[in-house]
C-alpha positions as CSV (number, residue, x, y, z in Angstrom):
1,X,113.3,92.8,90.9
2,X,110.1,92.4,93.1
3,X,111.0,95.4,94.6
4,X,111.2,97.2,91.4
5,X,108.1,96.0,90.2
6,X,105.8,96.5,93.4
7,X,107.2,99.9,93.1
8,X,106.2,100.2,89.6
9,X,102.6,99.1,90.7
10,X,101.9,100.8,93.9
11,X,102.7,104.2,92.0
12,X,100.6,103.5,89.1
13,X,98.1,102.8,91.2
14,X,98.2,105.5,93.2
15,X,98.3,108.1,90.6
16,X,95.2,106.2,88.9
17,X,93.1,106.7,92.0
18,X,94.2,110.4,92.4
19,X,92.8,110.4,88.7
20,X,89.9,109.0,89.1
21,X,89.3,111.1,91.9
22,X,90.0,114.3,90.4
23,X,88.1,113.1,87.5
């Protein structure tokens, strides 16, 4: 479950900075 979840985070987050950045 961890696993799943940092996961979950680390690719939200990356995707937010590549947003912001972009943006």
């Amino acid at each position: 479950m961890t696993f799943s979840s940092s996961l979950d985070l680390t690719g939200s987050y990356s995707s937010a900075q590549l947003n912001w950045k972009m943006g």
